[in-house]
VOBA-1610 file (N, C-alpha, C; in pm, whole numbers, padded with zeros to 5 digits, always signed):
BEGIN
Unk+00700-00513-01926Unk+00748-00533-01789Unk+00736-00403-01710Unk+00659-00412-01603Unk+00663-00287-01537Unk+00775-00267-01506Unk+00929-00333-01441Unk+01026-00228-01411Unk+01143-00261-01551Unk+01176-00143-01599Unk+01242-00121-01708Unk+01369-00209-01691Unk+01408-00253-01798Unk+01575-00304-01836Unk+01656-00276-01772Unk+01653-00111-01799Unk+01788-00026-01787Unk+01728+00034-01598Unk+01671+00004-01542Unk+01639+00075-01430Unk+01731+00106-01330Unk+01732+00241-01263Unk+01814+00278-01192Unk+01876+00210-01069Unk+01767+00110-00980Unk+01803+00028-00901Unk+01854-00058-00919Unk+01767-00134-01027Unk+01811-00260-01066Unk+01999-00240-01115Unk+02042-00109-01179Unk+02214-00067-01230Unk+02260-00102-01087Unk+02170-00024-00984Unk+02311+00013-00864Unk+02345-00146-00830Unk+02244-00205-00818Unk+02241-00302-00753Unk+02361-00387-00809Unk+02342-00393-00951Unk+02414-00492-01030Unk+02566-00427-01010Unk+02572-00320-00949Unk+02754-00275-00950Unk+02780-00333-00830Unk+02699-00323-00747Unk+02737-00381-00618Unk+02814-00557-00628Unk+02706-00588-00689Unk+02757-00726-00749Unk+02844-00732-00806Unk+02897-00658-00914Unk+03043-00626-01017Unk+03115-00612-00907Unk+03117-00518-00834Unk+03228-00463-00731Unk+03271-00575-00654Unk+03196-00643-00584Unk+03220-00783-00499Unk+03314-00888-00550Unk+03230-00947-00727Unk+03323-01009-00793Unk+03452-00953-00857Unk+03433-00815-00878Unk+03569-00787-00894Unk+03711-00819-00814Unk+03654-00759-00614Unk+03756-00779-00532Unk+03758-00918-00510Unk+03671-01036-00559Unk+03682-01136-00523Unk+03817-01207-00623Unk+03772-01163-00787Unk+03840-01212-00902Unk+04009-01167-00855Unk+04017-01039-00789Unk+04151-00914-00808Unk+04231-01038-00663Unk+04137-01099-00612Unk+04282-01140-00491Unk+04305-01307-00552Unk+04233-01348-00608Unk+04235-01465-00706Unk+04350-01457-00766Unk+04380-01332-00846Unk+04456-01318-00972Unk+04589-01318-00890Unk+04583-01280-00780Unk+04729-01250-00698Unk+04779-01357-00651Unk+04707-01496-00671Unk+04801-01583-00606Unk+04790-01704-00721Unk+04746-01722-00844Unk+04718-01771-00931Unk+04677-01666-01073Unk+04814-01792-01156Unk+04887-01716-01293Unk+04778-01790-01390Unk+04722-01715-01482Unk+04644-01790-01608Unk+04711-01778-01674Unk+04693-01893-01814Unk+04784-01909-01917Unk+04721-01795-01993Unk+04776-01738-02087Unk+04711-01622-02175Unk+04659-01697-02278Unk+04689-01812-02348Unk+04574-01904-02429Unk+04434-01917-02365Unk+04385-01875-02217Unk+04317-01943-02184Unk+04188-01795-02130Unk+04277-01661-02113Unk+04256-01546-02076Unk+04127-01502-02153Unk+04105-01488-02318Unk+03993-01450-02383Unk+03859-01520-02377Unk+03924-01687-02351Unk+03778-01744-02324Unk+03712-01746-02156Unk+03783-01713-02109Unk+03750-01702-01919Unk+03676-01595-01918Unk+03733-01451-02049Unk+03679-01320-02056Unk+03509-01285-02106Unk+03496-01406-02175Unk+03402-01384-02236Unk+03300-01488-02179Unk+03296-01561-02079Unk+03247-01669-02027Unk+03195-01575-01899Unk+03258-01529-01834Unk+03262-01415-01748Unk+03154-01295-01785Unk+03204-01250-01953Unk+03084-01139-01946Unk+02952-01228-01973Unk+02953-01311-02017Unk+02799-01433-02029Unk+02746-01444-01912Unk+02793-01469-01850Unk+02760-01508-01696Unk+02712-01351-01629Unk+02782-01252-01657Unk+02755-01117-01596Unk+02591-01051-01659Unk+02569-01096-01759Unk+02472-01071-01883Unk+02349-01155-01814Unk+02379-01295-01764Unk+02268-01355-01728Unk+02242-01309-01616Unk+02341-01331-01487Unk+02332-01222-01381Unk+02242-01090-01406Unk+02232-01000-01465Unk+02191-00940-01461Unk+02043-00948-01537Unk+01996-01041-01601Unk+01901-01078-01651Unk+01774-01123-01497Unk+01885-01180-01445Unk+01784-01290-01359Unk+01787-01160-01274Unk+01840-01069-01215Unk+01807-00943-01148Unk+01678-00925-01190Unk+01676-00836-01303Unk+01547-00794-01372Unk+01434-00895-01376Unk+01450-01022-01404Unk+01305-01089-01431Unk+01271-01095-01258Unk+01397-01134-01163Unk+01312-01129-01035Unk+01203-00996-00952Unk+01335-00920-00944Unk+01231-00763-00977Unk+01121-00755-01026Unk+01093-00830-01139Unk+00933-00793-01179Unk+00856-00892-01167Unk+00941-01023-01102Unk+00847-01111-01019Unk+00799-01094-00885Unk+00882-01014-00830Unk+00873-01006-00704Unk+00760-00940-00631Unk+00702-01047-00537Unk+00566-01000-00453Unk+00591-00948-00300Unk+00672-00880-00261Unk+00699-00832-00144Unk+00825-00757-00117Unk+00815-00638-00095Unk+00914-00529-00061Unk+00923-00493+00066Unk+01029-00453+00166Unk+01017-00415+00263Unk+01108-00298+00285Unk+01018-00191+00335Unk+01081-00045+00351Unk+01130+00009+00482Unk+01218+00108+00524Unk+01234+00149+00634Unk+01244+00293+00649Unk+01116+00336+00720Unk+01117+00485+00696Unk+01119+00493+00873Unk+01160+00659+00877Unk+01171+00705+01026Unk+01153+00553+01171Unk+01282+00482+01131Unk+01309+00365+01187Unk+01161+00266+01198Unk+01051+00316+01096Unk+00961+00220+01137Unk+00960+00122+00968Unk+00896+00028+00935Unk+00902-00103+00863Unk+00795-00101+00826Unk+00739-00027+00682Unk+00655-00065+00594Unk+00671-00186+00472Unk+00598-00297+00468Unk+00597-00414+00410Unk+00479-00384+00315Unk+00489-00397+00177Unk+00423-00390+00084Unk+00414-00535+00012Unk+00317-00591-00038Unk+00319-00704-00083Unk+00126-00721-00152Unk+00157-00851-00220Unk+00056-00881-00289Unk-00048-00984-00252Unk-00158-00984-00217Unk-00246-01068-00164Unk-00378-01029-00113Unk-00443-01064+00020Unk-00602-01052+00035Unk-00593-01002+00191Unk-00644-00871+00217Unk-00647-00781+00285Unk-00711-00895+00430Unk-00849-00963+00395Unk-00912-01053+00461Unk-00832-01188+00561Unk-00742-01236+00455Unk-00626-01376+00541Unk-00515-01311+00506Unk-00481-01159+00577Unk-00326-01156+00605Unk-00381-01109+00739Unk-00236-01181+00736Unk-00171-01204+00899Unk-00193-01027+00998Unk-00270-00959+01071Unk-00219-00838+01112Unk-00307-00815+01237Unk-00299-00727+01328Unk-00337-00735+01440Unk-00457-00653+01416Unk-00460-00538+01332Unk-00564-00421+01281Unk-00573-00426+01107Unk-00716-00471+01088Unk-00720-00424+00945Unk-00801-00343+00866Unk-00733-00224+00803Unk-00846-00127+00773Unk-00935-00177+00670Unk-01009-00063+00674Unk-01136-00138+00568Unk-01202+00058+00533Unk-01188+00079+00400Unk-01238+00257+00370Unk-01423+00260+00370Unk-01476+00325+00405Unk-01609+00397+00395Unk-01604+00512+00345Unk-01733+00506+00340Unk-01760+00662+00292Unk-01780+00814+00397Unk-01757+00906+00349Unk-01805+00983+00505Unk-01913+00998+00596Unk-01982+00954+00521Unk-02131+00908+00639Unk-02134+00759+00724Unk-02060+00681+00653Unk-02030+00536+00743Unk-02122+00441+00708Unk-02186+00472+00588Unk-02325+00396+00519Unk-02255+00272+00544Unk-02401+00153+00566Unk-02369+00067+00603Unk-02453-00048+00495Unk-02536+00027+00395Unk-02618-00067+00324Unk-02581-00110+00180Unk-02541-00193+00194Unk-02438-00268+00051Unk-02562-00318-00050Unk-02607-00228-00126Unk-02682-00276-00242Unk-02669-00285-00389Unk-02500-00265-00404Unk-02430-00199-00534Unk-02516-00082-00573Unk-02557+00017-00474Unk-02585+00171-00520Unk-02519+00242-00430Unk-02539+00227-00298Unk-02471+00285-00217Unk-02299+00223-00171Unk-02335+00079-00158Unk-02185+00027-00119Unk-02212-00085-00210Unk-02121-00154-00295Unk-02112-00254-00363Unk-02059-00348-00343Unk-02134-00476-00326Unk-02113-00604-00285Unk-01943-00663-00304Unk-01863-00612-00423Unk-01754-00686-00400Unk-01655-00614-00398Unk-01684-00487-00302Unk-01554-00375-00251Unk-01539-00441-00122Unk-01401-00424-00096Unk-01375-00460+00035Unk-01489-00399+00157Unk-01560-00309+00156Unk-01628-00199+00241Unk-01747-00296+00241Unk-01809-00356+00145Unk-01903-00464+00065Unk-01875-00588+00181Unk-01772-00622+00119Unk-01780-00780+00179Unk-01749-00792+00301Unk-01653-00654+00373Unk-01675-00669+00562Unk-01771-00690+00586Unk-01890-00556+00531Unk-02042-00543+00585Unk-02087-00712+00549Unk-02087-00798+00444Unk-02157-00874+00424Unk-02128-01038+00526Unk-01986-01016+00514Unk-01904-01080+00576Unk-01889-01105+00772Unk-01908-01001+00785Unk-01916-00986+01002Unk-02075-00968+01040Unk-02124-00856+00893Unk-02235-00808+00990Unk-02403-00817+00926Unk-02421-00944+00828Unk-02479-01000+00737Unk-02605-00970+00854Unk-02720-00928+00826Unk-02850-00989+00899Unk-02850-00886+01045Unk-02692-00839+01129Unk-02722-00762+01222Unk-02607-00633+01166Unk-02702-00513+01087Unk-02656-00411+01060Unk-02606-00311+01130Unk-02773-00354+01265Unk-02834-00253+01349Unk-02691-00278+01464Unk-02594-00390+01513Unk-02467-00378+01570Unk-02359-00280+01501Unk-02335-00310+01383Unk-02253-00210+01327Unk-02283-00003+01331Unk-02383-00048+01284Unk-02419+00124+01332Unk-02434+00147+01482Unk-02457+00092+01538Unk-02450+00144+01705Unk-02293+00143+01786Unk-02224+00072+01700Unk-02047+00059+01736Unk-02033+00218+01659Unk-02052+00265+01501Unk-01997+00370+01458Unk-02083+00497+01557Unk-02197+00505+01550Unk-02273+00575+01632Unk-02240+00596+01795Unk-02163+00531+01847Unk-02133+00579+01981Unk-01988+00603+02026Unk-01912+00599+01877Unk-01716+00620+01889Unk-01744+00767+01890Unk-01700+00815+02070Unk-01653+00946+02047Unk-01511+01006+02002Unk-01478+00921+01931Unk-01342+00961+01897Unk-01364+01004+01757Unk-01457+00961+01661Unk-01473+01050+01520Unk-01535+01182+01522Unk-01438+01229+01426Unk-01491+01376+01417Unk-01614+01403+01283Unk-01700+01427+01414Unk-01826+01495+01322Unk-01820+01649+01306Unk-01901+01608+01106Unk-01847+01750+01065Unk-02016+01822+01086Unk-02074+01734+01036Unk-02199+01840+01005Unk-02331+01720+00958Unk-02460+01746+00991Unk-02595+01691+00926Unk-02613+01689+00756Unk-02625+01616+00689Unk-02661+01638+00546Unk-02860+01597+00539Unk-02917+01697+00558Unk-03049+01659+00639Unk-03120+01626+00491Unk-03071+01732+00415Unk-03127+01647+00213Unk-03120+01545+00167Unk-03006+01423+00231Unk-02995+01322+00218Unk-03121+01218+00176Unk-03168+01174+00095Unk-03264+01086+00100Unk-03246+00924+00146Unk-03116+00868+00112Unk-03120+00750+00114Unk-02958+00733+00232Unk-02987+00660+00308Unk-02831+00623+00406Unk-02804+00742+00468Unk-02742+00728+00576Unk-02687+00784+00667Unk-02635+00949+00676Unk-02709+01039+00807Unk-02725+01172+00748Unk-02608+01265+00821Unk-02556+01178+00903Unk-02421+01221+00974Unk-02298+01242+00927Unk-02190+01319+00875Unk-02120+01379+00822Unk-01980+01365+00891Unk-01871+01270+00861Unk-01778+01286+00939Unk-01639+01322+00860Unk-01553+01377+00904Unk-01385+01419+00863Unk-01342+01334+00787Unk-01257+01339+00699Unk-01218+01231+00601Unk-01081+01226+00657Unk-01045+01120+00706Unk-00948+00976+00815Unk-01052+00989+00901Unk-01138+01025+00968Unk-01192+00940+01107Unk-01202+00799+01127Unk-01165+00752+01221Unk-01141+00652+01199Unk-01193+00553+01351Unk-01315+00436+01320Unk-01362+00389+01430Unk-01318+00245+01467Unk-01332+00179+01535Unk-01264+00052+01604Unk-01402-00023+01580Unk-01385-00132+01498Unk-01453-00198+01541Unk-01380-00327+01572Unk-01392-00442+01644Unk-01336-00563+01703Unk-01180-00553+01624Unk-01121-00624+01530Unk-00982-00596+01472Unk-00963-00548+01361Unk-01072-00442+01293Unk-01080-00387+01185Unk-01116-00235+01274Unk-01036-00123+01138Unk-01054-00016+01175Unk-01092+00034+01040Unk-01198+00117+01094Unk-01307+00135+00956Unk-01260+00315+00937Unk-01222+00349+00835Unk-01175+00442+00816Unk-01279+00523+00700Unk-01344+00675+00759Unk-01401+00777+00617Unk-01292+00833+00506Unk-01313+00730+00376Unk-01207+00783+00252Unk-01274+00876+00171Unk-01399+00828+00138Unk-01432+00950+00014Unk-01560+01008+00040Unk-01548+01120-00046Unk-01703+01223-00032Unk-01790+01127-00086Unk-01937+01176-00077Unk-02073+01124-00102Unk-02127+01211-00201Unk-02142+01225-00292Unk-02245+01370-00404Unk-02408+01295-00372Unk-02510+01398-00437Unk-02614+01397-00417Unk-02668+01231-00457Unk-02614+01155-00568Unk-02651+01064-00636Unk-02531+00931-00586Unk-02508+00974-00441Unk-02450+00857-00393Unk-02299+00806-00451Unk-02249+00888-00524Unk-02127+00834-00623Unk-02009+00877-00583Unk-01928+00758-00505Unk-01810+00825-00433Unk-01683+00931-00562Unk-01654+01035-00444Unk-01548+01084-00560Unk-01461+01192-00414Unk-01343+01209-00459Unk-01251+01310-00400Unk-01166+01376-00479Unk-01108+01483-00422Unk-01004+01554-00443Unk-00857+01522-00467Unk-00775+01536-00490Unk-00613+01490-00466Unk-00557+01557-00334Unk-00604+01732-00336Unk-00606+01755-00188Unk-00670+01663-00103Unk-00782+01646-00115Unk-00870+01593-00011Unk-00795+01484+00057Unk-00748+01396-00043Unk-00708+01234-00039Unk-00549+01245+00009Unk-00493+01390+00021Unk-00374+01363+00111Unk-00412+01383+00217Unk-00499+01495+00255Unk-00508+01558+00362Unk-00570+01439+00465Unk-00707+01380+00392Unk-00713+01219+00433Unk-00595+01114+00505Unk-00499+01071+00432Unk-00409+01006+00473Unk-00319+01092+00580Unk-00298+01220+00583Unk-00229+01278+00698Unk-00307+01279+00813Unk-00423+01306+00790Unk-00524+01252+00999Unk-00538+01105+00941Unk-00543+01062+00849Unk-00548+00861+00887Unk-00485+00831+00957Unk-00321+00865+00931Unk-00220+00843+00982Unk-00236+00913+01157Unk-00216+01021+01206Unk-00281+01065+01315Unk-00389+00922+01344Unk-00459+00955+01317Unk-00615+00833+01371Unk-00495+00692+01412Unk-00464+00638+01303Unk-00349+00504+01339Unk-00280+00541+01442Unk-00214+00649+01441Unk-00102+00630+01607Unk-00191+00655+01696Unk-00331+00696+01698Unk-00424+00696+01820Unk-00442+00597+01881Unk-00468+00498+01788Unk-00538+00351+01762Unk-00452+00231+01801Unk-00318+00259+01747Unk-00258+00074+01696Unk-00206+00058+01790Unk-00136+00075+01883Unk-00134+00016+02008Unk-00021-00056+02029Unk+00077-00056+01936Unk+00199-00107+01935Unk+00176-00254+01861Unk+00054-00242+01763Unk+00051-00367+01669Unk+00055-00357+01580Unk+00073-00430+01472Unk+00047-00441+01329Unk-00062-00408+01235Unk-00036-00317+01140Unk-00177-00275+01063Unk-00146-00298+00955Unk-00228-00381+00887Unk-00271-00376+00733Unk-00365-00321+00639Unk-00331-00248+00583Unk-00464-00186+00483Unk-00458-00236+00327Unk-00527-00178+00258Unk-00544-00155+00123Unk-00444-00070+00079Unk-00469-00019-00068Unk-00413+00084-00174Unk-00565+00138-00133Unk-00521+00232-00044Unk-00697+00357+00017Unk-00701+00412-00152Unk-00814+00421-00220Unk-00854+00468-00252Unk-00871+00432-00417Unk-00803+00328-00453Unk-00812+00252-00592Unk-00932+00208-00620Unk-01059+00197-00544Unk-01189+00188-00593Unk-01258+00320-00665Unk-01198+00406-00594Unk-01304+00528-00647Unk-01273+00592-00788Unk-01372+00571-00880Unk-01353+00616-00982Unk-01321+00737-01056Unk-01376+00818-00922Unk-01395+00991-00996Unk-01260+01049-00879Unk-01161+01067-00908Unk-01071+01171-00845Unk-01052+01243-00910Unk-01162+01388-00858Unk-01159+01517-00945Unk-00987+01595-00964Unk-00992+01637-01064Unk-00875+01713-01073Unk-00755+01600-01074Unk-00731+01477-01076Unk-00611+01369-01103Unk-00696+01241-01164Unk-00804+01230-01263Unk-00912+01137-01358Unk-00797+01037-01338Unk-00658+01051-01394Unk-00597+00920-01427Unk-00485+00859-01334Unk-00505+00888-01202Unk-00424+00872-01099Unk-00367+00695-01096Unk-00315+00636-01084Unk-00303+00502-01087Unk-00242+00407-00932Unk-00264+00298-00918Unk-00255+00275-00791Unk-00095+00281-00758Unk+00000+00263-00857Unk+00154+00299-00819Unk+00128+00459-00727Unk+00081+00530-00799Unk+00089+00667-00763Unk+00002+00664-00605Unk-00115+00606-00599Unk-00153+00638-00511Unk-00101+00573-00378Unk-00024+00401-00452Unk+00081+00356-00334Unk+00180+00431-00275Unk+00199+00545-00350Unk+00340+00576-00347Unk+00307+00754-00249Unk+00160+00759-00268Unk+00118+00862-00170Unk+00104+00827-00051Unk+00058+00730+00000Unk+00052+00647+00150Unk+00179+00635+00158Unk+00273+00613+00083Unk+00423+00579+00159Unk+00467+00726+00244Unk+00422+00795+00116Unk+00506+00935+00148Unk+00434+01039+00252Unk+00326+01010+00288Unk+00255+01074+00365Unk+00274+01053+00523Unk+00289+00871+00537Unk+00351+00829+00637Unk+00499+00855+00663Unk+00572+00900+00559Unk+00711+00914+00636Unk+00667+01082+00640Unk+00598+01188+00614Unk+00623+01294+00636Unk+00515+01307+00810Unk+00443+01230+00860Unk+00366+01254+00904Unk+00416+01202+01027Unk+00538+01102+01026Unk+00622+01099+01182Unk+00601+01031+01236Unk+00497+00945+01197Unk+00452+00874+01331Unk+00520+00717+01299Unk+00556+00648+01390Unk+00634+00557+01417Unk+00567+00435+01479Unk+00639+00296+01436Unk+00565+00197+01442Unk+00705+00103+01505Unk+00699+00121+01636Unk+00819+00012+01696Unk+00855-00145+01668Unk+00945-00176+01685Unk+00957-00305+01645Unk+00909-00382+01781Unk+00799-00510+01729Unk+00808-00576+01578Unk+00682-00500+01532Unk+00592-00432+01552Unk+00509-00411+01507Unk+00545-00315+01336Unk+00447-00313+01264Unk+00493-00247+01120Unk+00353-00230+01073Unk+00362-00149+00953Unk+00255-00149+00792Unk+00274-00195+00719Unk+00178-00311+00719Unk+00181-00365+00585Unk+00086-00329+00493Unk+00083-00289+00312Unk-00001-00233+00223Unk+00002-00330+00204Unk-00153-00403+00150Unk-00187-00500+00072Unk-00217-00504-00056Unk-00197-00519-00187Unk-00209-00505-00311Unk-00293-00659-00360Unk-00425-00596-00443Unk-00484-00730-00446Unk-00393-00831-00604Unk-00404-00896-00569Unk-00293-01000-00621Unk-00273-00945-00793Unk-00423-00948-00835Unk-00438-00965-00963Unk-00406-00764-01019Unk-00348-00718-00926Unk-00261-00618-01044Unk-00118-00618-00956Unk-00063-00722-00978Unk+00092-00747-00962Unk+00150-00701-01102Unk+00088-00671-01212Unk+00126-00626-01353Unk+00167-00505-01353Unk+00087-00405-01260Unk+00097-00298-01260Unk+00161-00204-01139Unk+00257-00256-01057Unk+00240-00193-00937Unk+00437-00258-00967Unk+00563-00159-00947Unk+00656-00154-00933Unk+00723-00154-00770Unk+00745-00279-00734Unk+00786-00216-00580Unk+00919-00230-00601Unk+01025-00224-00634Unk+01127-00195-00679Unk+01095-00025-00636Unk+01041+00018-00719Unk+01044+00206-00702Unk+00995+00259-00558Unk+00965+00175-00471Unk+00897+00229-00352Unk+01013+00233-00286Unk+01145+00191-00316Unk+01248+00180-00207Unk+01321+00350-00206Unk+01293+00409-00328Unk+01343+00557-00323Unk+01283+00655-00210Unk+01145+00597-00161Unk+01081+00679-00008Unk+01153+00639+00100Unk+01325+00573+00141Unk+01344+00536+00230Unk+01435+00633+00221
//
């Protein structure tokens, strides 16, 4: 079970509950006398009941597909499902820092989210998508990679971040010579701190949904075994250090793709509030 037995939330929680039934049991007792024949079995019926109570805590906890957080008065919603049919006004989608647009499982692979936008909106007219990234003066270009042989030789900041119709296409990871995305752990905060910047440029007082940024890429130099709790739990924390605010009703929602609900504790995301 990803969240433990004995877990710290899951305790407080369950005192809260003790505490309630206690003051509930304590004004009970004050106006109604039990027989003392009857006192040991009420006692022990009571801790049964407290035992299952706290059982069904825990199995829900690690059933549970949706958490909702409240950082610097704004409402991050974490939950499990498909980035594509949730509900949101803006939905990101990660690239690479050049903004390659040619999905051949060498450069972009057909069943990454980055994959199936391209295949999905802009199947047959590529040449629209690159002329939308190609004329946002709002990304920051870093530099020419003129050695480049294959895809796109333009070089942009990692968060830049471009508009296209209700998706915002965001640069997550470096490019090496042989096309093989990989980053830093610096890199990949420093990333999410101008993402975040780029989003309050952008959202407009609506709703954004993204991914777990960066659970595709295989090579994160210097953190090999980073896991998507950890890296959920870096987007949480980056957004509450980074200030920027999402009024009501608008919010963030992280999308977690369904099939690692095994691995992902949102129970523990409530300690970033």
């Amino acid at each position: 079970m990803k969240v433990s037995f004995f877990n710290k939330r899951l305790r407080h929680l369950f005192y809260k509950i003790l505490s309630v039934i206690g003051l509930f049991t304590s004004i009970i007792f004050i106006f109604v006398d039990i027989c003392e024949e009857y006192k040991t079995s009420i006692g022990f019926i009571t801790l049964i009941l407290l035992i299952i109570t706290y059982i069904g805590i825990w199995i829900y906890a690690n059933k549970r597909q949706v958490i909702k957080i409240k950082i610097n008065n704004s409402e991050i919603e974490v939950k499990f499902g498909n980035l594509f049919t949730e509900t949101a006004d803006w939905k990101v989608i990660a690239f690479n820092e050049y903004f390659d647009t040619i999905v051949d499982d060498k450069i972009i692979a057909k069943n990454t989210l980055n994959g199936i936008f391209i295949e999905k909106f802009f199947k047959g007219n590529i040449n629209e998508l690159d002329s939308i990234i190609a004329k946002d003066k709002n990304l920051y270009f870093v530099d020419m990679n003129t050695k480049r042989l294959v895809g796109k030789k333009k070089r942009y900041r990692l968060g830049s971040t471009c508009v296209v119709n209700e998706y915002l296409l965001t640069a997550l990871a470096h490019f090496d010579d042989k096309n093989k995305a990989y980053i830093t752990i610096n890199d990949y905060i420093n990333f999410l701190l101008y993402f975040w910047t780029e989003i309050d440029r952008v959202y407009a007082g609506k709703t954004v949904a993204l991914p777990v940024l960066g659970s595709g890429i295989t090579r994160f130099k210097g953190y090999e075994n980073i896991s998507d709790q950890e890296l959920l739990e870096l987007i949480i924390w980056t957004f509450k250090v980074s200030r920027v605010k999402f009024t009501y009703p608008s919010k963030v929602k992280i999308i977690v793709f369904a099939e690692k609900s095994d691995k992902i504790n949102l129970i523990a995301l409530k300690d970033y509030e």
